[in-house]
N, CA and C of each residue as an Amber inpcrd file, in Angstrom:
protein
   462
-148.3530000 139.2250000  27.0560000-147.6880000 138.0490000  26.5470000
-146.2940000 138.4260000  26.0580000-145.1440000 137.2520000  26.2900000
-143.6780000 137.4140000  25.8760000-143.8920000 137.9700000  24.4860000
-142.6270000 138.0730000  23.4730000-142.4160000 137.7380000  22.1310000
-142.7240000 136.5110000  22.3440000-142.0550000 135.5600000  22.5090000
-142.1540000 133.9880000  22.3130000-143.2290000 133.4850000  22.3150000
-144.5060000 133.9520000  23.0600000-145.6520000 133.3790000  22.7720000
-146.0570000 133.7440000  21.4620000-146.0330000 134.5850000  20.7140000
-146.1460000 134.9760000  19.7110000-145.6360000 133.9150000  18.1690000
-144.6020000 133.8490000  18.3670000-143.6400000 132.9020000  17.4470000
-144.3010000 131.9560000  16.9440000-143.7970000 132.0530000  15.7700000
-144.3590000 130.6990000  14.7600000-143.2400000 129.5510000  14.7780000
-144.0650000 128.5330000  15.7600000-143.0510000 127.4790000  15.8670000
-143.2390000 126.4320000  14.8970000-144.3050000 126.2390000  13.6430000
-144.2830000 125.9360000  12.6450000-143.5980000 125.9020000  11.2360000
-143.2500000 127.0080000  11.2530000-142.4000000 128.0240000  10.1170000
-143.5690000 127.4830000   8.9730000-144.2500000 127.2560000   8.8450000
-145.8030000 127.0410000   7.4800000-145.4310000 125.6470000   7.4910000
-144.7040000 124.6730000   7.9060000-144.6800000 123.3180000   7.7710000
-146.2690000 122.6420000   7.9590000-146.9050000 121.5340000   7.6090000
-147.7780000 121.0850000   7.2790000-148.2880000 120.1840000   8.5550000
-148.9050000 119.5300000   9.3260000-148.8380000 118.9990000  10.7140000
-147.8550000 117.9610000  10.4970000-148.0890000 116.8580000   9.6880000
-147.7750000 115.6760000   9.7890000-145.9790000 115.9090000   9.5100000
-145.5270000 116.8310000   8.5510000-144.1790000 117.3270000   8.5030000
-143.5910000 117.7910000   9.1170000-144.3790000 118.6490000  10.0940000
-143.6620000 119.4490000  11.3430000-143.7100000 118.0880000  12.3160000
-144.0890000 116.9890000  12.5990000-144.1420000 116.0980000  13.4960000
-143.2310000 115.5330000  13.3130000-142.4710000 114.9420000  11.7120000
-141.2830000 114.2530000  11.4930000-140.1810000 114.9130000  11.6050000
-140.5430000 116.1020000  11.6310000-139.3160000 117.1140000  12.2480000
-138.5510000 117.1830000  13.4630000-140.1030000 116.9830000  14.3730000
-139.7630000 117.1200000  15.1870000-139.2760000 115.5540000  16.0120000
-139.9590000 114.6970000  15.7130000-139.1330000 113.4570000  15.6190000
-137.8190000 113.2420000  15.3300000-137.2160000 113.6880000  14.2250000
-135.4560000 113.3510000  13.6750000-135.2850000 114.4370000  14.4440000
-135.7150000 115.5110000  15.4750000-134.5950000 116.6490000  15.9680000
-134.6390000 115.8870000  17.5480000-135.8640000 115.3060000  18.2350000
-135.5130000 114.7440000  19.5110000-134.7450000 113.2080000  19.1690000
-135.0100000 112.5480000  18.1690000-134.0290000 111.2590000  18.1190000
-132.6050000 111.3090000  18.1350000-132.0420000 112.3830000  17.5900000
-130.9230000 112.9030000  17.5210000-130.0510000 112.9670000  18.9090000
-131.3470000 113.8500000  19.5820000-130.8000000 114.1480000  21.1520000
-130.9930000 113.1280000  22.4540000-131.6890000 111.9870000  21.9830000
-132.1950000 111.4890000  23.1810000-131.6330000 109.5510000  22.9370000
-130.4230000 109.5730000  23.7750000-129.5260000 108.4980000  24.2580000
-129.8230000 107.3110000  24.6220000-131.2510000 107.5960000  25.0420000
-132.5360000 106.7390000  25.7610000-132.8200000 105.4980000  24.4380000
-133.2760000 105.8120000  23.5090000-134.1110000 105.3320000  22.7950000
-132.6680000 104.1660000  22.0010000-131.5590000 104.9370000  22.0020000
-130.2900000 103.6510000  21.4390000-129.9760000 102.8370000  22.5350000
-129.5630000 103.7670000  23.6360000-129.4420000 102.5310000  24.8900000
-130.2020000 101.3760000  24.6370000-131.7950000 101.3150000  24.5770000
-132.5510000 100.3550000  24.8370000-133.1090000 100.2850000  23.6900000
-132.9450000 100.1000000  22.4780000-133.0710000  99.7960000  21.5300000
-134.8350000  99.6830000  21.0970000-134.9250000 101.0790000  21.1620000
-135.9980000 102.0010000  20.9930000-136.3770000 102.4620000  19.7340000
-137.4980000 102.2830000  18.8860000-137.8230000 102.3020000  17.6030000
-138.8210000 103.6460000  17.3600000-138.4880000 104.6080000  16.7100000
-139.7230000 105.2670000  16.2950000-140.1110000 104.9730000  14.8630000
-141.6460000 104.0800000  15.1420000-141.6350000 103.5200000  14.1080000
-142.9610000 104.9580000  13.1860000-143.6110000 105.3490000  14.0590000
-144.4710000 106.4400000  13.3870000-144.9200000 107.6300000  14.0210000
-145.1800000 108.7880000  13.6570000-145.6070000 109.9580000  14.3950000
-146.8540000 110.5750000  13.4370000-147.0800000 111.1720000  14.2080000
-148.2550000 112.6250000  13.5330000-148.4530000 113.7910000  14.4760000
-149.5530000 114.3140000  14.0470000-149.7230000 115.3880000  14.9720000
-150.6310000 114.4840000  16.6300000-150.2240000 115.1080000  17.4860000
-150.3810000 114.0440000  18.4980000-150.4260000 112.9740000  18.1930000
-149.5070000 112.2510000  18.2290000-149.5270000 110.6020000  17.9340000
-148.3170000 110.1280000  17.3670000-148.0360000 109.0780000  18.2030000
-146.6630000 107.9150000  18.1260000-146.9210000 107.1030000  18.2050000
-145.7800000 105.8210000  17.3200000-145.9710000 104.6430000  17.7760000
-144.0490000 104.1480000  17.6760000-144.4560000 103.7430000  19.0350000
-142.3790000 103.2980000  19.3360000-142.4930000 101.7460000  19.2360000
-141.2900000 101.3750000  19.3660000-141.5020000  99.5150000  19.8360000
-140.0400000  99.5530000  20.3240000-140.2200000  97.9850000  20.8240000
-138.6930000  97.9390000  21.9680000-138.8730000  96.3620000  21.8330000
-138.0730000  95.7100000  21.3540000-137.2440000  94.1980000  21.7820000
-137.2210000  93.8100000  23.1110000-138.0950000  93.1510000  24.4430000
-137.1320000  92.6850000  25.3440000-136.1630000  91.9260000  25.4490000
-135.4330000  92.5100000  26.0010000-134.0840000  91.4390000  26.3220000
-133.6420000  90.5420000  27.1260000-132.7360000  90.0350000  27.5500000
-132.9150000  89.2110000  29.1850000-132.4400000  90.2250000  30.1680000
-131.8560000  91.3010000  29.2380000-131.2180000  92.5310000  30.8570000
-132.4520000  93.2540000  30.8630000-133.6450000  93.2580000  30.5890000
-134.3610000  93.7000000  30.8580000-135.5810000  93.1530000  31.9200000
-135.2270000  92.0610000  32.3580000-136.3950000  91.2470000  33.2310000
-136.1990000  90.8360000  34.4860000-137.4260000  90.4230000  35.0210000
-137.1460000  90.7590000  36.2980000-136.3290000  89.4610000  37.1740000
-136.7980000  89.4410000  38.6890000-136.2740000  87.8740000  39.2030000
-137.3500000  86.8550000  38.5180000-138.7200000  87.1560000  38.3250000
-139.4920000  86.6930000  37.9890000-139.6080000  85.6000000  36.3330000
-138.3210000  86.6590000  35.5220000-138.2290000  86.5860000  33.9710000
-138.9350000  87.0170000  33.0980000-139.5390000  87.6620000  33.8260000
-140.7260000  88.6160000  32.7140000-139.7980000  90.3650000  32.5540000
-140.5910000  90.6630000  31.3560000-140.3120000  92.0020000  31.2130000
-140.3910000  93.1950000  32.6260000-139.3490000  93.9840000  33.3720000
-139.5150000  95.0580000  34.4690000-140.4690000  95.6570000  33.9090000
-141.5680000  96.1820000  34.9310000-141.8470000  97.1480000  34.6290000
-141.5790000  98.4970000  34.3300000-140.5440000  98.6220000  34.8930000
-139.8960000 100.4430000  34.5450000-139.4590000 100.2660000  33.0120000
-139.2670000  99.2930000  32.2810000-139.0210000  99.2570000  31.0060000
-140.6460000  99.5930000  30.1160000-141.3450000  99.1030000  30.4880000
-142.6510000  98.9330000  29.7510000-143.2060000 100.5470000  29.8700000
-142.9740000 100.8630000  31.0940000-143.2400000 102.4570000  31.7240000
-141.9510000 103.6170000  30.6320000-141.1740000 102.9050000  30.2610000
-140.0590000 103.6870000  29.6730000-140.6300000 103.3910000  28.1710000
-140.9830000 102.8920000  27.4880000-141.4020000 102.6020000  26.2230000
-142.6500000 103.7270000  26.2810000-143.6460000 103.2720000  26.8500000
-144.3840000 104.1580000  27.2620000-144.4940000 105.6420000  27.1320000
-143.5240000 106.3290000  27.7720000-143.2760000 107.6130000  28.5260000
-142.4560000 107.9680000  27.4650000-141.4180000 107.2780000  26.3630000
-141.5310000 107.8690000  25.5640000-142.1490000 107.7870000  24.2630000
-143.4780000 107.2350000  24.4000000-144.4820000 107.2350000  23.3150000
-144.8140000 108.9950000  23.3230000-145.4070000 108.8700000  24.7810000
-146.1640000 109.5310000  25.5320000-145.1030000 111.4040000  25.0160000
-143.8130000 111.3690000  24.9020000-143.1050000 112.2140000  24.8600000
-143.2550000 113.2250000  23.2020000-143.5660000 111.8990000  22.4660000
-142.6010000 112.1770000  20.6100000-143.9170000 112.8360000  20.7060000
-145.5890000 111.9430000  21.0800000-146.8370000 112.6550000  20.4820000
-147.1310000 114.0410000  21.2020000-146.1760000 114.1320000  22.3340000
-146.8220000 115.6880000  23.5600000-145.8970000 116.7370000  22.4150000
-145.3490000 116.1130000  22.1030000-143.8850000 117.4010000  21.6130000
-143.9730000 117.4410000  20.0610000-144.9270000 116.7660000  19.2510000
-145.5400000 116.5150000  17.9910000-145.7460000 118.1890000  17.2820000
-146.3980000 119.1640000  17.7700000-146.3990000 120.1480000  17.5260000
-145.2300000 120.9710000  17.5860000-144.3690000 120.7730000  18.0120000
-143.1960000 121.5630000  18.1370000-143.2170000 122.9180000  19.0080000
-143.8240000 122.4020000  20.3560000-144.0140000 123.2910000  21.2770000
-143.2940000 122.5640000  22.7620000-142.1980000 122.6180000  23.0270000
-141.8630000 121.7870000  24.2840000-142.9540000 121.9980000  25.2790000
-143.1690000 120.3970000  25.6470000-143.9150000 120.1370000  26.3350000
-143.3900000 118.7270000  27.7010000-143.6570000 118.9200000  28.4700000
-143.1930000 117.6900000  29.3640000-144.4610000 117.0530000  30.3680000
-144.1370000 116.0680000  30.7390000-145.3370000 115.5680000  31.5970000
-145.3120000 115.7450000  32.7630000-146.6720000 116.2110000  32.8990000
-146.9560000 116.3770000  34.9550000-147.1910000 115.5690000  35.1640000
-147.8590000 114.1730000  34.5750000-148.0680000 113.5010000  35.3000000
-148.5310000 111.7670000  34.7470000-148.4110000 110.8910000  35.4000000
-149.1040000 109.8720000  34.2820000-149.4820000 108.5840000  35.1440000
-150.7650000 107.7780000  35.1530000-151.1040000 107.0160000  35.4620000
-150.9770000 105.4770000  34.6760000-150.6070000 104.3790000  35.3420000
-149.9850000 103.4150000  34.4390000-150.4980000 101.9860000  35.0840000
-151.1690000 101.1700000  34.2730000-151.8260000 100.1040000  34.4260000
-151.0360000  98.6430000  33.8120000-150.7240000  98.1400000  34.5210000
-150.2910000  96.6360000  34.0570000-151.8670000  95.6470000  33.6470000
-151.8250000  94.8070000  32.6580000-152.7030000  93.7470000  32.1730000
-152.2220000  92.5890000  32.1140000-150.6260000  92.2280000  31.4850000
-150.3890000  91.0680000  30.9750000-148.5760000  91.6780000  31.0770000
-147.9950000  90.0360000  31.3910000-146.2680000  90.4930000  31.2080000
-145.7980000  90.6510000  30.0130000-144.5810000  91.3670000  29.7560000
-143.9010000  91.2380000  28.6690000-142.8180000  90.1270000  28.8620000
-142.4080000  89.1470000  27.9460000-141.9080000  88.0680000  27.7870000
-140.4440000  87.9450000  26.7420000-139.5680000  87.3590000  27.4130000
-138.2830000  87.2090000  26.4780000-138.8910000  87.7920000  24.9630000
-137.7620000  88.5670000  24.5030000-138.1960000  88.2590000  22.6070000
-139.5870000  88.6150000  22.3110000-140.1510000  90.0010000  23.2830000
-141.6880000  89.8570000  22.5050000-141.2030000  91.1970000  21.9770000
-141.7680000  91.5850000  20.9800000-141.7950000  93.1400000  20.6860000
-142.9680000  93.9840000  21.2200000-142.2380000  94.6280000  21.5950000
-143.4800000  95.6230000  22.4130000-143.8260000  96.8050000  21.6280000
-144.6890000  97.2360000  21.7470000-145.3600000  98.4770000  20.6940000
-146.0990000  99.4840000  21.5710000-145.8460000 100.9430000  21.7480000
-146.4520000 101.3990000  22.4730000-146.8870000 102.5860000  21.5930000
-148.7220000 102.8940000  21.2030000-149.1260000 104.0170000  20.3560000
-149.6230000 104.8120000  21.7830000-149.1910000 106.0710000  21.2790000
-150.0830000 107.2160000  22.0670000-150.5650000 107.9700000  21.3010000
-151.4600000 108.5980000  22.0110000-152.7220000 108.8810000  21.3290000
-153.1690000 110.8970000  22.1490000-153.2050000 111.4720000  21.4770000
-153.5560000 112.9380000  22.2230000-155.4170000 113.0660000  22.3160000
-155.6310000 113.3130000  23.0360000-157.3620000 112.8810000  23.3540000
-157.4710000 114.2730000  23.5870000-156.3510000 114.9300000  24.6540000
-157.1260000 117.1660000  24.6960000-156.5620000 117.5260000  25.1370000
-156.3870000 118.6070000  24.2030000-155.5250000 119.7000000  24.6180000
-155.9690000 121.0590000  24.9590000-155.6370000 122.1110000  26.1050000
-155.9840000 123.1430000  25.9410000-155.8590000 124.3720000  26.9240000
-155.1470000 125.0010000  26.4770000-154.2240000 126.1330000  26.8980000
-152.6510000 125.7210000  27.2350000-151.9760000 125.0190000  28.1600000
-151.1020000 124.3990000  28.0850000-151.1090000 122.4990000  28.6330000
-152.1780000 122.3700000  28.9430000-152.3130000 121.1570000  29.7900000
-153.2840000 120.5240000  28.0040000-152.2420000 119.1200000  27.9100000
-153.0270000 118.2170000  27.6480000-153.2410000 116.7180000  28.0250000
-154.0290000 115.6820000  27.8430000-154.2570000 114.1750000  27.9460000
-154.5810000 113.2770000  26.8360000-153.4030000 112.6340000  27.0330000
-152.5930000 111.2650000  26.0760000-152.8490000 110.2980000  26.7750000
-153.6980000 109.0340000  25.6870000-153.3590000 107.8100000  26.0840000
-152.6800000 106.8880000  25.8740000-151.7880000 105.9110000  26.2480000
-150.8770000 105.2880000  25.7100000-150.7410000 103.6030000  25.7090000
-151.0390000 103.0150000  24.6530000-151.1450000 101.3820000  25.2570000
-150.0400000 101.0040000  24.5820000-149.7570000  99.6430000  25.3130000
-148.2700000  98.8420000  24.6620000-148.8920000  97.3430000  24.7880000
-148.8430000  96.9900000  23.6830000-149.1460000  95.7890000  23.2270000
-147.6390000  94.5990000  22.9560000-147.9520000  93.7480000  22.6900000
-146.8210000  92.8590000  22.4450000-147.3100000  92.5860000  20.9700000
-146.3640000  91.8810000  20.3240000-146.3170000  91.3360000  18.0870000
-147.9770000  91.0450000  18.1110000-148.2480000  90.0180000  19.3470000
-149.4210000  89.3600000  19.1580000-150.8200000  90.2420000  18.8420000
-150.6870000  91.0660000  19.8680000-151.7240000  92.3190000  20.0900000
-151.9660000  92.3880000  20.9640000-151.2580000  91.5730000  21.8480000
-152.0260000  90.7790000  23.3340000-151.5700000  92.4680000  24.5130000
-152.6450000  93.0280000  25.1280000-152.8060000  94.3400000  26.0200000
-151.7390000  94.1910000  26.8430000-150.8540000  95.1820000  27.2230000
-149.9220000  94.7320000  28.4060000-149.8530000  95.8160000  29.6610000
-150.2520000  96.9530000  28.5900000-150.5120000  97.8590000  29.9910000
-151.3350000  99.2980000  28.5910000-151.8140000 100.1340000  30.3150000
-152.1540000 101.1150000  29.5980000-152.1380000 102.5680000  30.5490000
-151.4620000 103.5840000  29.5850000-150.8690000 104.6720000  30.3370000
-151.8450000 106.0130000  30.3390000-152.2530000 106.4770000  31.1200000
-152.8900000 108.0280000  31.1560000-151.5930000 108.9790000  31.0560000
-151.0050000 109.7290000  30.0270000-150.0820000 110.8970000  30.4840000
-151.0110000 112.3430000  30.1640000-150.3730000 112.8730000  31.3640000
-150.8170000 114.5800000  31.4000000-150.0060000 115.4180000  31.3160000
-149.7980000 115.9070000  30.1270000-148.7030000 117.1110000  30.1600000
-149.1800000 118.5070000  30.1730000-147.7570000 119.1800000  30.1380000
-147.6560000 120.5220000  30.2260000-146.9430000 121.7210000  29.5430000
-147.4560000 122.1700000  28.5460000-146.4350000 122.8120000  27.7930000
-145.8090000 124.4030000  28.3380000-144.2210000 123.9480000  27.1780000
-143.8450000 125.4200000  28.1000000-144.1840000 126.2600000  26.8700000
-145.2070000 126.8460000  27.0290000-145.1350000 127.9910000  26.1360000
-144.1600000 128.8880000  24.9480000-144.1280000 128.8100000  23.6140000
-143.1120000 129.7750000  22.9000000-141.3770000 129.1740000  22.5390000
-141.6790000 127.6820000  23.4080000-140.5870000 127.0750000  23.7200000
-140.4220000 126.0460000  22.2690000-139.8140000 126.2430000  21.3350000
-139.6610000 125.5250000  20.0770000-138.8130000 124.1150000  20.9190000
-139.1110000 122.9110000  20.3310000-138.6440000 121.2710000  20.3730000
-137.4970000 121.8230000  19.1680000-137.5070000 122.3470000  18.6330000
-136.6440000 122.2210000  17.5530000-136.5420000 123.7270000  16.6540000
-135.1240000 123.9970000  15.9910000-135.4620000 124.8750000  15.1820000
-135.5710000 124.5810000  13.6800000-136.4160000 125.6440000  13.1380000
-136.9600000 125.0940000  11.5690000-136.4390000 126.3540000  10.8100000
């Protein structure tokens, strides 16, 4: 094994503290979440919850919410809870289910959820609801961590 596998990418921080850490160090860096007016409203150790405003530049010919937006709320639910530990991690892969549209003015809410992890591969689930509660889709992500690789320094 490297040094780097070795490394304490914690520095003794506590889970739920090393998660808000690591939250204010990717919000900082990621352009994504102001563009589209992207909320991190909570984290933990595996686990987020974002929300997003639709807009009208966000919909389709149809007038409903795009899907690549709902998939983008999503993916970065799916991102804050993979990278929660402060081990860069990215996704191999993710399966994504539509239920119901998103609509002018709804707020969308997307929690993910870490279900297992182990060795570098884990599986997150991710749903996005609208204010109401009403289901709108629901995401399988599978990631992959890079080993020794700090999200942030502490």
């Amino acid at each position: 094994m490297t040094e780097a596998g070795f490394r304490d990418l914690t520095n003794g921080l506590a889970p739920q503290a090393l998660a808000e850490r690591v939250r204010d160090g990717m919000s900082e860096k990621d352009p994504t979440l102001k563009s589209f007016g992207i909320g991190v409203e909570a984290v933990g150790p595996g686990y987020a919850k974002l929300t997003m405003t639709v807009r009208n530049d966000m919909l389709n010919a149809f007038g409903i919410c795009h899907g690549g937006f709902i998939t983008l709320l999503a993916d970065a639910a799916f991102a804050y809870s993979c990278n929660s530990h402060n081990e860069m991690t990215v996704a191999s892969g993710i399966s994504l289910d539509f239920m119901a549209p998103g609509r002018p003015g709804d707020v969308l809410i997307a929690e993910a959820k870490e279900l297992f992890v182990a060795g570098r591969t884990g599986v997150y689930d991710i749903s996005v609801v609208n204010q109401k509660g009403e289901l709108l889709a629901m995401m399988r992500g599978k990631s992959y961590r890079l080993k020794g690789r700090a999200v942030v320094d502490l």
